[in-house]
ChimeraX commands (.cxc) that place a marker at each C-alpha (Angstrom):
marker #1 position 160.59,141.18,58.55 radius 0.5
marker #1 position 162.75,140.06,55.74 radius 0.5
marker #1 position 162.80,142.62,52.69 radius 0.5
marker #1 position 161.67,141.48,49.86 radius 0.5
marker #1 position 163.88,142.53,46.32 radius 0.5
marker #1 position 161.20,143.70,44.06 radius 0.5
marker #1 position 163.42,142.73,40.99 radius 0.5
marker #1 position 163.52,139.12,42.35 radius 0.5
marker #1 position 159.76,139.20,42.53 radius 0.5
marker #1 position 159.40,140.57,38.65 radius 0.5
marker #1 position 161.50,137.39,37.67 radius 0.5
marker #1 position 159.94,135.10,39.41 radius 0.5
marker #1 position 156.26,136.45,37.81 radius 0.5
marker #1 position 157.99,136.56,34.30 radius 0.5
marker #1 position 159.33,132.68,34.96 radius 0.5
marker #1 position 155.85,131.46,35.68 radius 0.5
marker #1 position 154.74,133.17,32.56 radius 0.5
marker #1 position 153.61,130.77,29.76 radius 0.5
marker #1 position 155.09,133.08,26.59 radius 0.5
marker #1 position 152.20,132.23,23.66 radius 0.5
marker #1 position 153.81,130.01,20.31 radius 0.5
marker #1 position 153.27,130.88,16.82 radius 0.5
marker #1 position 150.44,128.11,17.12 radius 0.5
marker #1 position 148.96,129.19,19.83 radius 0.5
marker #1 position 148.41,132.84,18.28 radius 0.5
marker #1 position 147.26,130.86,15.17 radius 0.5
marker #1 position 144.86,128.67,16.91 radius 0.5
marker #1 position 143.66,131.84,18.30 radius 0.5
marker #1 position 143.17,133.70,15.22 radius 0.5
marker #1 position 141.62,130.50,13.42 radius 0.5
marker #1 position 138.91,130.20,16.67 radius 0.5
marker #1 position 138.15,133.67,16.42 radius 0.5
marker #1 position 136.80,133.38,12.55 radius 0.5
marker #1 position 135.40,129.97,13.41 radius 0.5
marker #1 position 133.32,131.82,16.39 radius 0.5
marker #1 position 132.99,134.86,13.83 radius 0.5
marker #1 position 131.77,132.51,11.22 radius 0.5
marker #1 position 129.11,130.18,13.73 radius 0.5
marker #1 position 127.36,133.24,15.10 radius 0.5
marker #1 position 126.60,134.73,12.09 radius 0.5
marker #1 position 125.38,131.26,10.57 radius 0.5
marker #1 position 123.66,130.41,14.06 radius 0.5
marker #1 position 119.82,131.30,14.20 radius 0.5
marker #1 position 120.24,130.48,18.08 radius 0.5
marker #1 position 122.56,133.76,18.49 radius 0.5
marker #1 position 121.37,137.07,19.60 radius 0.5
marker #1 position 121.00,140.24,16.66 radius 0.5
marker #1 position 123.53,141.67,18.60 radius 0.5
marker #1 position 126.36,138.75,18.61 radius 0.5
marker #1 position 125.49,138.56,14.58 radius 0.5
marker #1 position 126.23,142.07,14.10 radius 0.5
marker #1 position 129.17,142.26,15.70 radius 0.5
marker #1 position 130.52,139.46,14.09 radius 0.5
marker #1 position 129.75,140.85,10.78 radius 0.5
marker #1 position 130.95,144.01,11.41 radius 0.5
marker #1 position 134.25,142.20,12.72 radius 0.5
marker #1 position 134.29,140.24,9.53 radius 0.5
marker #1 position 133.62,143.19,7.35 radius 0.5
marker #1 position 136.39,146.10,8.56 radius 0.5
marker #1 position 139.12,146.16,6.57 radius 0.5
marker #1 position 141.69,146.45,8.92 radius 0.5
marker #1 position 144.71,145.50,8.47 radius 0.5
marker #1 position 146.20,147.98,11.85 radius 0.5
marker #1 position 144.89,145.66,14.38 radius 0.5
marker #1 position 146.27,142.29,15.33 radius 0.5
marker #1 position 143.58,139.84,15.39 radius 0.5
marker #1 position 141.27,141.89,12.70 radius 0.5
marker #1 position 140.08,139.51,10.34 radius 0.5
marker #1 position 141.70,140.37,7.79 radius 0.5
marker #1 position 144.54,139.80,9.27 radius 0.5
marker #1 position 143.88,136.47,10.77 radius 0.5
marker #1 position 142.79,135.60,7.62 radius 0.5
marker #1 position 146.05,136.55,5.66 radius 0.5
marker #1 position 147.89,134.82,8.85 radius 0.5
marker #1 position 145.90,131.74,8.11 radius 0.5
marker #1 position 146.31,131.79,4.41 radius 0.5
marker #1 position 143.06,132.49,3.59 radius 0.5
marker #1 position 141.17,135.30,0.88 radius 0.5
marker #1 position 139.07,137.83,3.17 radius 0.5
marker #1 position 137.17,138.84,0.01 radius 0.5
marker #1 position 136.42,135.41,-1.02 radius 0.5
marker #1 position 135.46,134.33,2.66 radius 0.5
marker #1 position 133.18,136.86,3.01 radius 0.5
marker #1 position 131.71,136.31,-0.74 radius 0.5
marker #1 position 131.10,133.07,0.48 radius 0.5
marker #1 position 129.90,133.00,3.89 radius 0.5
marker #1 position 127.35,135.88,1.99 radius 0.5
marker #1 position 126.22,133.00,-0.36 radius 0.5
marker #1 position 125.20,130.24,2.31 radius 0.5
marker #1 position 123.36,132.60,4.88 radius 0.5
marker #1 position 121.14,134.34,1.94 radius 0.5
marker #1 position 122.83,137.83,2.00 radius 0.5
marker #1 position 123.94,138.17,5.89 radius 0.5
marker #1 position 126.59,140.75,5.09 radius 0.5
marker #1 position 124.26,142.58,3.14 radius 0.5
marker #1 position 122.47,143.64,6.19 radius 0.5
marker #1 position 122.50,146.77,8.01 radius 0.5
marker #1 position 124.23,145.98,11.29 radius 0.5
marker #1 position 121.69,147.59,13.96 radius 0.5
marker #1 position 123.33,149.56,16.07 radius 0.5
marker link #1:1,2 radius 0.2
marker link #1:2,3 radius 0.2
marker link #1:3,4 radius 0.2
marker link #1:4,5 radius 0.2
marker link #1:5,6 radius 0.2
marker link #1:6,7 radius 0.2
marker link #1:7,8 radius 0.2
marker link #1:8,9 radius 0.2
marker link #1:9,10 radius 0.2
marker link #1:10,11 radius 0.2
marker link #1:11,12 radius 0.2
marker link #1:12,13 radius 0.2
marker link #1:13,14 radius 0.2
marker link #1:14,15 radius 0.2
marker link #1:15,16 radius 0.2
marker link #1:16,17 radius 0.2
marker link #1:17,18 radius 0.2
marker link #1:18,19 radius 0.2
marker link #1:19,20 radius 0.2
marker link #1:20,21 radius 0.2
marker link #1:21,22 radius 0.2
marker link #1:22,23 radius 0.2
marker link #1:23,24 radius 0.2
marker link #1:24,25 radius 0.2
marker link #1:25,26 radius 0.2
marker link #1:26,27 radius 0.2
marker link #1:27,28 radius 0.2
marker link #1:28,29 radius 0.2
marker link #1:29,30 radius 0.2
marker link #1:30,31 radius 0.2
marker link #1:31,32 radius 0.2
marker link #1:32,33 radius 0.2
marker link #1:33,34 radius 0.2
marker link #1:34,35 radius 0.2
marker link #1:35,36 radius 0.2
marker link #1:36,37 radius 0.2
marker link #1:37,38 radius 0.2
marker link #1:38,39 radius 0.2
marker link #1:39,40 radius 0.2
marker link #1:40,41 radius 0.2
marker link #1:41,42 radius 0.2
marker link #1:42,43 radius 0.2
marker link #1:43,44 radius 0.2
marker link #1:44,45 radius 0.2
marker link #1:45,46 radius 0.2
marker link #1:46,47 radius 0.2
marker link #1:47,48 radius 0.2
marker link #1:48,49 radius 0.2
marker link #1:49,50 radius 0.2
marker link #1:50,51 radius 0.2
marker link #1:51,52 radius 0.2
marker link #1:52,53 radius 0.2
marker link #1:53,54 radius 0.2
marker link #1:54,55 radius 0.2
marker link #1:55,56 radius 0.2
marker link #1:56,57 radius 0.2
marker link #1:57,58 radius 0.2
marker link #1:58,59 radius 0.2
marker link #1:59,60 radius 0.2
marker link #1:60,61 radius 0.2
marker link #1:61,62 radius 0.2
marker link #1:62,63 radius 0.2
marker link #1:63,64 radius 0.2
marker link #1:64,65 radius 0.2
marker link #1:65,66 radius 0.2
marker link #1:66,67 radius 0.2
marker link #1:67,68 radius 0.2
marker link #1:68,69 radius 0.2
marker link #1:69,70 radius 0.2
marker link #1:70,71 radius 0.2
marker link #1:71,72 radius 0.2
marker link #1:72,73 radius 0.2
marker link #1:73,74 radius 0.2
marker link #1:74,75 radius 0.2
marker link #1:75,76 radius 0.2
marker link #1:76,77 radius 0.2
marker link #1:77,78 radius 0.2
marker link #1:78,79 radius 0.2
marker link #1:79,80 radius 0.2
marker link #1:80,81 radius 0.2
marker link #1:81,82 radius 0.2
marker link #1:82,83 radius 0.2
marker link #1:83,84 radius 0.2
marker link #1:84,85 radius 0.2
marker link #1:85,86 radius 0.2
marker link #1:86,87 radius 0.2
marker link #1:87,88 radius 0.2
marker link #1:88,89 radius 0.2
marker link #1:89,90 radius 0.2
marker link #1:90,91 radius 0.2
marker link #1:91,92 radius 0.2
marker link #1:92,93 radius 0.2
marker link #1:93,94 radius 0.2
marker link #1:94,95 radius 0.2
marker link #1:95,96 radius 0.2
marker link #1:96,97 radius 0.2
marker link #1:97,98 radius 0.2
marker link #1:98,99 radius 0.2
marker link #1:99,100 radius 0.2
view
């Protein structure tokens, strides 16, 4: 049996490895308030997949990554003015207690 160099094996894994663009993180980021944005508008969606959307939408957190207030700032966008106005077309979502 042949022995195998497990260094040859890392860099073989790492070549097949698609590393992710700045475009593909911002696709990414803009999906994730799009999704964010049609479950909390959708009256198909499940209480729970509203309030976690809203509560995703409404931490201010700027520590992690893909928070989104920091895919909004990434995308260019006003967190205070998105929420302001997804508040105004779905008659006071954010206003809600998120059920727990």
């Amino acid at each position: 049996m042949k022995k195998t160099d497990n260094n040859s094996i890392s860099n073989h894994i790492l070549q097949d490895l698609t590393l992710w663009s700045d475009d593909d993180v911002t696709d990414l980021m803009d999906g994730m308030l799009k999704s964010a944005l049609l479950d909390i508008a959708d009256g198909r969606k499940s209480q729970v997949m509203k309030d976690e959307a809203i509560e995703w939408l409404m931490r201010d957190d700027y520590s992690s990554a893909f928070s989104a207030c920091n895919c909004c700032k990434a995308l260019g966008y006003d967190i205070d003015l998105l929420r302001t106005e997804v508040n105004k077309h779905t008659d006071g979502a954010l206003n809600h207690d998120v059920q727990t």
